[in-house]
C-alpha positions in Angstrom: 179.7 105.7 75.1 183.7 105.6 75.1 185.4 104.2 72.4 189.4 102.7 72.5 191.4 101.8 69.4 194.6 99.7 69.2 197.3 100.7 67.0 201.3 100.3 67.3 201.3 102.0 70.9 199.0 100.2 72.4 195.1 101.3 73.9 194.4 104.6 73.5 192.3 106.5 75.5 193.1 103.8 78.5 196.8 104.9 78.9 198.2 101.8 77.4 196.0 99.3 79.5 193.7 96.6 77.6 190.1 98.5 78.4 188.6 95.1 78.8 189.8 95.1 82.3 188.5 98.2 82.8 184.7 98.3 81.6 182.7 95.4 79.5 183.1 95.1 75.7 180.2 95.1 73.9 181.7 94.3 70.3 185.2 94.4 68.5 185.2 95.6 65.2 188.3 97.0 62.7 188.2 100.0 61.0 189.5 101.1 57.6 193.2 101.5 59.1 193.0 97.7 60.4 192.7 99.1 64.3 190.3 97.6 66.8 187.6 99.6 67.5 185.9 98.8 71.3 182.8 100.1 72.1 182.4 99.6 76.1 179.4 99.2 77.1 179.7 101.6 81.0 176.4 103.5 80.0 174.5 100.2 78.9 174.6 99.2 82.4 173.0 102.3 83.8 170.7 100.8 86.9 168.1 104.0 87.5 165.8 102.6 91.0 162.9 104.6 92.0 161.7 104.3 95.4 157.9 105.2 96.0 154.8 103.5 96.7 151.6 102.5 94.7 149.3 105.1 96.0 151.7 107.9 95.1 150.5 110.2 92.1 154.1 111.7 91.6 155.7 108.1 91.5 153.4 107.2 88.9 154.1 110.4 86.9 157.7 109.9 87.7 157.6 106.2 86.1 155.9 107.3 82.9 158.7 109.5 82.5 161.5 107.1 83.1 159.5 104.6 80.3 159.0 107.3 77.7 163.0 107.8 77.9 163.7 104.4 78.3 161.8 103.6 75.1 165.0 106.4 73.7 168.0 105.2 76.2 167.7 101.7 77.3 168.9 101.1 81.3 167.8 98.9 83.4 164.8 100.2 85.7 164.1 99.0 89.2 160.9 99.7 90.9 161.3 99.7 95.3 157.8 99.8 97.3 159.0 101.5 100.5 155.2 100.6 102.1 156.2 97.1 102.2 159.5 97.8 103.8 159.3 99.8 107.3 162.5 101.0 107.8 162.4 102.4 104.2 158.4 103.9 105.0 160.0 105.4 108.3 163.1 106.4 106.1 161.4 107.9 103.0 157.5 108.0 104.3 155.8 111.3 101.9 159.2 112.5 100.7 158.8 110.2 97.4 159.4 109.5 94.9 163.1 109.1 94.6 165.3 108.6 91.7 168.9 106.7 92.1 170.7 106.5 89.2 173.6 104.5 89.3 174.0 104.3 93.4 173.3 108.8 92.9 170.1 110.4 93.8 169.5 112.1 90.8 165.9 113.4 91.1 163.1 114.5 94.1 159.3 114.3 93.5 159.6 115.1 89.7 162.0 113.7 86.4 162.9 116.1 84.0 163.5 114.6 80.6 166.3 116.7 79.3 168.0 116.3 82.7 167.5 112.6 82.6 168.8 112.0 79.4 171.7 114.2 80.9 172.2 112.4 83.5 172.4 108.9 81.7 175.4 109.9 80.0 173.5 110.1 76.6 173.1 112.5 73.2 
């Protein structure tokens, strides 16, 4: 999570620009000193999408995976059943499951917590 404060000189962190234009505010709050404290919300809109099927072992292992941390790092999950799409089945067929996160592949076949976690952009 990145935070911004405004004092006398403007936004800092954003070079001077308001960072509302540049990611979406989850809550203004003042500190002690009377300065705005942002807290943008870029890594509460993590998307992760996992493309597998419903037969596949790994995808299932995969999922639990991606709930266990979820349950830790909220994102928003996506599930995509390649068997009902062809071009995706002729794309992907066996090589599954995959993990996007973000628009990214981040993972093959298997999730690693730690990496995950890593990946999401979170302590």
């Amino acid at each position: 999570m990145r935070r911004a404060r405004w004092t006398d000189e403007g936004w800092t962190e954003f070079g001077g620009k308001d960072p509302l234009s540049l990611f979406v505010a989850n809550d203004i709050n003042f500190n002690l000193h009377g300065e705005q404290d942002i807290t943008c919300m870029e890594n509460r809109t993590t998307k992760v999408t996992v493309y597998g099927k419903p037969d596949c072992s790994l995808c299932g292992k995969a999922k639990q995976v991606l709930e266990e941390v979820r349950g830790k790092h909220p994102f928003q999950l996506e599930e995509v059943d390649i068997s009902t799409d062809a071009q995706l089945e002729r794309e992907y067929g066996d090589r599954i499951p995959l993990i996007w996160i973000n628009g990214r592949l981040a993972f093959k076949y298997f999730v690693d917590r730690g990496q995950l976690v890593e990946k999401l952009g979170r302590p």
